[in-house]
Residue frames as a rotation matrix with the C-alpha (Angstrom) as fourth column:
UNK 1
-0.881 0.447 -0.153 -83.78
0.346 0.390 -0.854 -50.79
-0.322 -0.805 -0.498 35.06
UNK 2
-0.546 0.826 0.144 -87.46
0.279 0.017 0.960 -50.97
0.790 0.564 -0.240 34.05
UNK 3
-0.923 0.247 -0.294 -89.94
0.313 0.038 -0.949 -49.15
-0.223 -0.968 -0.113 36.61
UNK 4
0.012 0.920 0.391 -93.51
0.746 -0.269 0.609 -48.08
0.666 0.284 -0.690 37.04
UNK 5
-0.964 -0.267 -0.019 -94.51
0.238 -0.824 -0.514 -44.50
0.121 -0.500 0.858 37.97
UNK 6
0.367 0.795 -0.483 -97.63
0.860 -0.488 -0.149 -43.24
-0.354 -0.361 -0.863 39.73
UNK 7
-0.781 -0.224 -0.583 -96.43
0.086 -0.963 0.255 -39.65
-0.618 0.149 0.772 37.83
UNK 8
0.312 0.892 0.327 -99.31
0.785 -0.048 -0.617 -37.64
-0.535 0.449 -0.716 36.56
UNK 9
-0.333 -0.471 -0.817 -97.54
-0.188 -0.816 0.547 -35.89
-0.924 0.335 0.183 33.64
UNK 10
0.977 0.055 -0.204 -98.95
-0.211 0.305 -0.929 -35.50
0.012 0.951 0.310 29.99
UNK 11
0.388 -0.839 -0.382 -95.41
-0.921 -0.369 -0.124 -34.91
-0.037 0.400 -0.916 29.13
UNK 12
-0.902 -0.275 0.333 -93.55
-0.332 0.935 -0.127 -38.43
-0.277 -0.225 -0.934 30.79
UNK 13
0.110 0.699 0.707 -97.32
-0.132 0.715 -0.686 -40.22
-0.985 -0.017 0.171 30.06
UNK 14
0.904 0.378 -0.199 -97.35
-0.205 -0.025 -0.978 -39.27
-0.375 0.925 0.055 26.23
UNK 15
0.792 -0.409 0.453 -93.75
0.599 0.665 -0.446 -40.80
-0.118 0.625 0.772 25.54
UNK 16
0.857 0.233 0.459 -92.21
0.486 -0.661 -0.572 -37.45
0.170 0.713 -0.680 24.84
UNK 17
0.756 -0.319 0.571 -89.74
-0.566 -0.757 0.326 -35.70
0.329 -0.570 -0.753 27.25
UNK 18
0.480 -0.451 -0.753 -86.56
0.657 0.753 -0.032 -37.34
0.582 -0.479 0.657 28.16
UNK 19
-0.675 -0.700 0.234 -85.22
0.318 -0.562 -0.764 -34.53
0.666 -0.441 0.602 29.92
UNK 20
-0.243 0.565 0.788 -88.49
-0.682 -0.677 0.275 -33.39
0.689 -0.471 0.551 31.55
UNK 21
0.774 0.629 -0.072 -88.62
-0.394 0.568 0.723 -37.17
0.496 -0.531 0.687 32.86
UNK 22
0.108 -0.981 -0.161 -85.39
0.560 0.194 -0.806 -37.06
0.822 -0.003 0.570 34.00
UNK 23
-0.759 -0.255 0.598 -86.05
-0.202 -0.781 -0.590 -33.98
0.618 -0.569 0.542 36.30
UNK 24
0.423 0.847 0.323 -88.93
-0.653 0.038 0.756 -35.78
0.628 -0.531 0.569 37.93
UNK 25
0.749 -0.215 -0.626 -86.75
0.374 0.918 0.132 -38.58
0.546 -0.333 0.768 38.86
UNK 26
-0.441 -0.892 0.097 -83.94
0.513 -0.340 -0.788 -36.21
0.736 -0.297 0.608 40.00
UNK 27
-0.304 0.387 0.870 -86.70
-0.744 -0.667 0.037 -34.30
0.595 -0.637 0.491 42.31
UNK 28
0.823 0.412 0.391 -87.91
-0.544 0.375 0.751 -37.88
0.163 -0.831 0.533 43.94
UNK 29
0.654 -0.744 -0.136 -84.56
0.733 0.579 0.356 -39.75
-0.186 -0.332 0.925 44.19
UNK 30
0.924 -0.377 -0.064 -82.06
-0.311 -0.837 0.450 -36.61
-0.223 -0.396 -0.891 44.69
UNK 31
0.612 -0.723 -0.320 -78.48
-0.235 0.220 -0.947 -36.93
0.755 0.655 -0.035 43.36
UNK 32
0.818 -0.292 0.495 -76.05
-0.573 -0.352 0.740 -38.09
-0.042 -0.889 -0.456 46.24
UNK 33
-0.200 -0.956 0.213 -72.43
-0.856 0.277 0.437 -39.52
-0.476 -0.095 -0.874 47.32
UNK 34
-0.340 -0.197 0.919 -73.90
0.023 0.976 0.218 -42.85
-0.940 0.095 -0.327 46.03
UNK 35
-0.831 -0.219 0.511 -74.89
0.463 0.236 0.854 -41.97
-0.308 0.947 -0.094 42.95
UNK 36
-0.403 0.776 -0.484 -77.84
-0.208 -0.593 -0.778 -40.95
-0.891 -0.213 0.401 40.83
UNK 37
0.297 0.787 0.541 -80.04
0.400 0.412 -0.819 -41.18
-0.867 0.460 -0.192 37.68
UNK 38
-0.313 -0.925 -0.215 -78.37
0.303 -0.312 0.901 -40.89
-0.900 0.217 0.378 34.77
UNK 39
-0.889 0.419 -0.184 -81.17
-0.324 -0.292 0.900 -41.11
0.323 0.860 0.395 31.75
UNK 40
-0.597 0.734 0.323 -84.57
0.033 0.425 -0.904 -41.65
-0.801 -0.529 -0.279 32.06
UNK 41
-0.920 0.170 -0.352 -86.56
-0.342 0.084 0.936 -42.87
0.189 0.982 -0.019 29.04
UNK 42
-0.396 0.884 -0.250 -90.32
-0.734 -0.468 -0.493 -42.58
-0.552 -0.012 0.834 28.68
UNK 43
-0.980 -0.170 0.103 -91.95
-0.085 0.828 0.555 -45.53
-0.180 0.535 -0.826 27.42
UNK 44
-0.242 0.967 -0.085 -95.86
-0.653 -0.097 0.751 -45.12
0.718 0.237 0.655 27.91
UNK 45
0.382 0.671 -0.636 -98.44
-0.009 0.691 0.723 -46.84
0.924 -0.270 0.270 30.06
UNK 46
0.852 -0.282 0.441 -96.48
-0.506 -0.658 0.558 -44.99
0.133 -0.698 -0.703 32.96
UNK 47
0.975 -0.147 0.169 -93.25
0.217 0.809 -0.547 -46.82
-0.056 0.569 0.820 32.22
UNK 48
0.755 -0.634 -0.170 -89.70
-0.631 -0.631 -0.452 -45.82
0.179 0.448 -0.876 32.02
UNK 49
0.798 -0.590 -0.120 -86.43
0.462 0.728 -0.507 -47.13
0.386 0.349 0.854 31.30
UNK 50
0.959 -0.224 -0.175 -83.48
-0.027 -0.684 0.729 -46.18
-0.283 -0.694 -0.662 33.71
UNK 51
0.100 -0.979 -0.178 -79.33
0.229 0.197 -0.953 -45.75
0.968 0.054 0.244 33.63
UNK 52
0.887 0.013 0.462 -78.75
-0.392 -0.508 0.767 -45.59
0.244 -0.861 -0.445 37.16
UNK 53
-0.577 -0.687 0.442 -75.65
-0.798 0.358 -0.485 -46.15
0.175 -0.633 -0.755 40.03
UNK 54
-0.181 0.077 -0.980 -76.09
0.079 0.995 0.063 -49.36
0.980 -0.066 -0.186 41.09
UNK 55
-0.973 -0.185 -0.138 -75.74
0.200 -0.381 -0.903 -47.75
0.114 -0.906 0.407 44.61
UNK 56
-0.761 0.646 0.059 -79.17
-0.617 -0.692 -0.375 -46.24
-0.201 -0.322 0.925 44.19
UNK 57
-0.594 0.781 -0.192 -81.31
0.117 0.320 0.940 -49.03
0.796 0.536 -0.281 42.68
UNK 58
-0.434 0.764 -0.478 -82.60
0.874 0.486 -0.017 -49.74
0.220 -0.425 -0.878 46.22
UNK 59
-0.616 0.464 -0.637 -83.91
-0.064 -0.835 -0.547 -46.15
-0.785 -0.296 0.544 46.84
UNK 60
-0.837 0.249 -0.488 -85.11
-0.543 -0.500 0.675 -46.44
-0.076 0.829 0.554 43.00
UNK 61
-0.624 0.605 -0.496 -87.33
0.534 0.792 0.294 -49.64
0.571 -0.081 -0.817 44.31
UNK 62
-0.733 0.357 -0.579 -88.06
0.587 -0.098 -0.804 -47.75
-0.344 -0.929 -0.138 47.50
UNK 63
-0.647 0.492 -0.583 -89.70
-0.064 -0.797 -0.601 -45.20
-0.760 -0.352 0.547 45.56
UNK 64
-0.054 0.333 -0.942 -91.17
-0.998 -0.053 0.038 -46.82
-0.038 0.942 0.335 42.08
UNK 65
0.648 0.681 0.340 -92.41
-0.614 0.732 -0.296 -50.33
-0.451 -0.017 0.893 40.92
UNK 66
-0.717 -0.689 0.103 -89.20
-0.447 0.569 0.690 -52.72
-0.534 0.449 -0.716 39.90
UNK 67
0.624 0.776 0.089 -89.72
-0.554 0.520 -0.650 -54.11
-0.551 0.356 0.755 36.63
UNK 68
0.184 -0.817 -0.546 -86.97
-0.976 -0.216 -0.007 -54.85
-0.112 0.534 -0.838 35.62
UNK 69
-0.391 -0.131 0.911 -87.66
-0.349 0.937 -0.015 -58.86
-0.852 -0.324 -0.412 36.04
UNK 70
0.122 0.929 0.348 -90.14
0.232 0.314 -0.921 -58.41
-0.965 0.193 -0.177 33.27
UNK 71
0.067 -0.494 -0.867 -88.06
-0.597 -0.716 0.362 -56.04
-0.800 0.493 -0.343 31.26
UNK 72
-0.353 -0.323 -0.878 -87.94
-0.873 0.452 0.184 -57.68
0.338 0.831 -0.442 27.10
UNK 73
-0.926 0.065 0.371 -89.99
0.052 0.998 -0.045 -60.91
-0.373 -0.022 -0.928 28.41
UNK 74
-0.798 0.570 0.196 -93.43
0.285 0.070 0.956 -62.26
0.532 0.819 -0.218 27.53
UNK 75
0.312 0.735 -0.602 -94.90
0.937 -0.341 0.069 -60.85
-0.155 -0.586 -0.796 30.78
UNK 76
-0.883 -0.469 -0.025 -93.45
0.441 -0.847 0.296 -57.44
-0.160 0.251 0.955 29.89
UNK 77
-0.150 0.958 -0.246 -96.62
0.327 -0.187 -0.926 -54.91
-0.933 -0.219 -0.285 30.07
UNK 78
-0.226 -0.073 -0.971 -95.47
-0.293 -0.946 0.139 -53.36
-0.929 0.316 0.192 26.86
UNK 79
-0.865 -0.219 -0.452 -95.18
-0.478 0.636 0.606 -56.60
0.155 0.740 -0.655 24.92
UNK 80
-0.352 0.884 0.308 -99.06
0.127 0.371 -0.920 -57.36
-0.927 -0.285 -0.243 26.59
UNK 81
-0.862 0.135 0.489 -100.82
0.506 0.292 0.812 -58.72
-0.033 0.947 -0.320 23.09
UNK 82
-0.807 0.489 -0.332 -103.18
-0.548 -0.829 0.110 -56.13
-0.222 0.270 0.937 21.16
UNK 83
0.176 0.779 0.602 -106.53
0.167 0.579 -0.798 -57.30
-0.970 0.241 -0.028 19.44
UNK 84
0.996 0.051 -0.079 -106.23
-0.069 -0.173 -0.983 -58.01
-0.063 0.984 -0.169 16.09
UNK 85
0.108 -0.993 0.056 -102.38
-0.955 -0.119 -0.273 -58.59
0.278 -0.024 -0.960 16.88
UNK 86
0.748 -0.083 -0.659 -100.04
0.164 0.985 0.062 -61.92
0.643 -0.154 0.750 17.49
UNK 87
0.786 -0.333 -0.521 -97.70
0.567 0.051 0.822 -61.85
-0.247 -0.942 0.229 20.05
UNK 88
-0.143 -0.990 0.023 -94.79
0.843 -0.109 0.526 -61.34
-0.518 0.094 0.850 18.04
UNK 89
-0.182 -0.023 0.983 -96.09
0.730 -0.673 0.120 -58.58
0.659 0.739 0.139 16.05
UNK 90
0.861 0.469 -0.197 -96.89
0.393 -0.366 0.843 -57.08
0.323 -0.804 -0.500 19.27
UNK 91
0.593 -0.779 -0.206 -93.47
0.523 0.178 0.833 -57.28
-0.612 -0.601 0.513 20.64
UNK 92
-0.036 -0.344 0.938 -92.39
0.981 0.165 0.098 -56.62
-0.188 0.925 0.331 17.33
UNK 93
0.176 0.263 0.949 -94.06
0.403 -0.898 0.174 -52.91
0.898 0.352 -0.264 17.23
UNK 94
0.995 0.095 -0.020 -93.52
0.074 -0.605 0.793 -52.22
0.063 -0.791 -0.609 20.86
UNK 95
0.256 -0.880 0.399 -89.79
0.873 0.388 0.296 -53.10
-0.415 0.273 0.868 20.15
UNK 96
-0.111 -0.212 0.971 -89.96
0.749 -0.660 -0.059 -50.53
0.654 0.720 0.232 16.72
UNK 97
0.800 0.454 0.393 -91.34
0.186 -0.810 0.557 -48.04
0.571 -0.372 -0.732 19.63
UNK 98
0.776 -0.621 -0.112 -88.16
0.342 0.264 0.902 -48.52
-0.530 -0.738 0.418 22.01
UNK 99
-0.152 -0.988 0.024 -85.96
0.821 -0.113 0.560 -47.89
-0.551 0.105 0.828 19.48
UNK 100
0.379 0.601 0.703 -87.53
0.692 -0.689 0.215 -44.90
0.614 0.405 -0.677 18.57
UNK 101
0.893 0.420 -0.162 -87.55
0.292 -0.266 0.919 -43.78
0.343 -0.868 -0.360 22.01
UNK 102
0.777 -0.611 -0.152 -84.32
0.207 0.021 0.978 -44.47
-0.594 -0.791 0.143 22.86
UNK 103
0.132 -0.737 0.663 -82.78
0.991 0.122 -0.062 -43.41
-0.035 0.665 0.746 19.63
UNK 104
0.554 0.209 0.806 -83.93
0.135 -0.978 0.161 -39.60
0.821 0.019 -0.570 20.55
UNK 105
0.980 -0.033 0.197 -82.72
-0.198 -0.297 0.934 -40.05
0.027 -0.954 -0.298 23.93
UNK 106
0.208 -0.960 0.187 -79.07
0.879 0.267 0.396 -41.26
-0.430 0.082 0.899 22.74
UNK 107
0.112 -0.488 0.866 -78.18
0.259 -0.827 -0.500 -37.95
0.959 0.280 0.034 20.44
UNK 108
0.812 -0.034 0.582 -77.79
-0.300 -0.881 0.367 -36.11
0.500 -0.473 -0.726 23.53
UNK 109
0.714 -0.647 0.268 -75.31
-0.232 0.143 0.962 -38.55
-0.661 -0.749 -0.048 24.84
UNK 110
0.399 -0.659 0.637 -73.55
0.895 0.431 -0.114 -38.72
-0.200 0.616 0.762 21.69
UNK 111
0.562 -0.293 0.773 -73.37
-0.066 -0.948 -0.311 -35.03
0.824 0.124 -0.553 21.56
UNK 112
0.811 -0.159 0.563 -72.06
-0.584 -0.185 0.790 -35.14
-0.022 -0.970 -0.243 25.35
UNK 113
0.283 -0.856 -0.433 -69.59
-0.378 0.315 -0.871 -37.67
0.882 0.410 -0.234 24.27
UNK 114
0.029 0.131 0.991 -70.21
-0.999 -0.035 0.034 -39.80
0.039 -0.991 0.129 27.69
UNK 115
-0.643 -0.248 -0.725 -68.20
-0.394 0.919 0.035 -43.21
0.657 0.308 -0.688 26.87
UNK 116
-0.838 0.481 0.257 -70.57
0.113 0.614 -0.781 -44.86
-0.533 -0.626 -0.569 30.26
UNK 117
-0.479 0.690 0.543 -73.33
-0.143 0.549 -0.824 -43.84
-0.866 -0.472 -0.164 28.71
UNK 118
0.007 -0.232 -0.973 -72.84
-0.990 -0.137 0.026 -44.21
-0.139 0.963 -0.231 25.06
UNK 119
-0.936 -0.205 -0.285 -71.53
-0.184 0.978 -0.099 -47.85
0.299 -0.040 -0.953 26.05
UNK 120
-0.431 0.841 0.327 -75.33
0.475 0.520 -0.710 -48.75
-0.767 -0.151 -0.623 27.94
UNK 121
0.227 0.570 -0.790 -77.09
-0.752 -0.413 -0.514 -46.65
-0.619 0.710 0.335 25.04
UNK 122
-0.008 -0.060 -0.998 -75.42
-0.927 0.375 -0.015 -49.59
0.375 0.925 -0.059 22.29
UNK 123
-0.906 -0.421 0.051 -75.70
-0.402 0.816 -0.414 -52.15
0.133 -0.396 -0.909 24.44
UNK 124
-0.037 0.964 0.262 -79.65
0.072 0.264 -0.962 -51.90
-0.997 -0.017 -0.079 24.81
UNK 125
0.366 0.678 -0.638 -80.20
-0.742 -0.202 -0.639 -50.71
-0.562 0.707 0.429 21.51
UNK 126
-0.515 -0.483 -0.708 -78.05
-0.793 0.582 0.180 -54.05
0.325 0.654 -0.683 20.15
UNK 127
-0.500 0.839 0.215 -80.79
0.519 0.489 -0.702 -56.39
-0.693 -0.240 -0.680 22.74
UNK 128
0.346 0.911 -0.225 -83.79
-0.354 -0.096 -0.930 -54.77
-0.869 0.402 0.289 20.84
UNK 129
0.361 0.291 -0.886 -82.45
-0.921 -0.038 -0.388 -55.24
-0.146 0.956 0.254 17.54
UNK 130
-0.897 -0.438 0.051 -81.91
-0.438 0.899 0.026 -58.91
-0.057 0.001 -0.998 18.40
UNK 131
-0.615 0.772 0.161 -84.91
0.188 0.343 -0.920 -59.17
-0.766 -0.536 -0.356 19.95
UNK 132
0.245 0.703 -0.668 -86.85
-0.640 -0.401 -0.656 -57.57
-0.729 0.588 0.351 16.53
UNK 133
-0.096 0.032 -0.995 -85.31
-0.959 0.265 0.101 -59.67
0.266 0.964 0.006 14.41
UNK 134
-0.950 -0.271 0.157 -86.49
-0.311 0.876 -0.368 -62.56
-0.037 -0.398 -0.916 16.30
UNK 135
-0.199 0.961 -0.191 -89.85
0.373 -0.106 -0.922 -61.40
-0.906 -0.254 -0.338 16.39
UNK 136
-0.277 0.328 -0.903 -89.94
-0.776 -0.631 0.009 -60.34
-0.566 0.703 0.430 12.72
UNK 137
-0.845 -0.532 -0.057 -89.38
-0.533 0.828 0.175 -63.75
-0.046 0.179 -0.983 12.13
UNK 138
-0.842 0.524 0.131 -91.75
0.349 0.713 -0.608 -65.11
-0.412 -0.466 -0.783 13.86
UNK 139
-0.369 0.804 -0.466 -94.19
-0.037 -0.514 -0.857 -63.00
-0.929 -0.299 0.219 11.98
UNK 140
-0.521 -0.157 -0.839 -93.39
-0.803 -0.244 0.544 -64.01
-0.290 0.957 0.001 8.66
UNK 141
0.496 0.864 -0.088 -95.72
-0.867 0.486 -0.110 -66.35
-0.053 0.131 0.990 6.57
């Protein structure tokens, strides 16, 4: 699940911290019988990528901008074309940033050996590298 945050952290703004944006999300949406936030991935431009219960999305709406409609399309804020950039090379580098992102934020669940969230960790990170080599494509002469 893709949301916007009104958090005013360097830390979660500058990309950096998947645990430190994890504990912000665990202080406004509180673990409970229905479930809870399971990773939270930093993305920039006040951004983040969720693993949640399914139980909680609507509390995660109630309390943060759904993007998740936009999530990998061409209205996607991240994939929003640069100057001096084409779309796809756009997409293309904000892509190369995602898996970045989310390739720091997987060791810890491979170390943790958490088959749920090992399984959504290769399941996005096999969409992006579809999605880059579609856009690399598109970028070639």
């Amino acid at each position: 699940m893709r949301i916007q945050s009104d958090f005013e952290c360097d830390l979660c703004n500058q990309q950096s911290d998947t645990y430190h944006a994890l504990a912000h999300f665990t202080l406004d949406i509180p673990p409970g019988e229905d479930g809870k936030i399971f990773i939270a991935i930093p993305l920039g431009k006040g951004q983040f990528d969720l693993a949640v219960d399914q139980a909680i999305v609507g509390r995660v709406k109630f309390h943060h901008t759904d993007l998740s409609h936009l999530r990998l399309l061409s209205f996607d804020p991240l994939f929003a074309a640069e100057f001096g950039r084409s779309y796809a090379e756009t997409a293309f580098h904000a892509l190369s940033e995602m898996i970045s992102k989310y390739t720091i934020a997987a060791r810890l669940v491979y170390i943790s050996n958490e088959q749920r969230g090992i399984k959504w960790f290769e399941a996005q990170m096999e969409r992006f590298y579809e999605l880059q080599t579609h856009f690399y494509k598109q970028t070639l002469p």
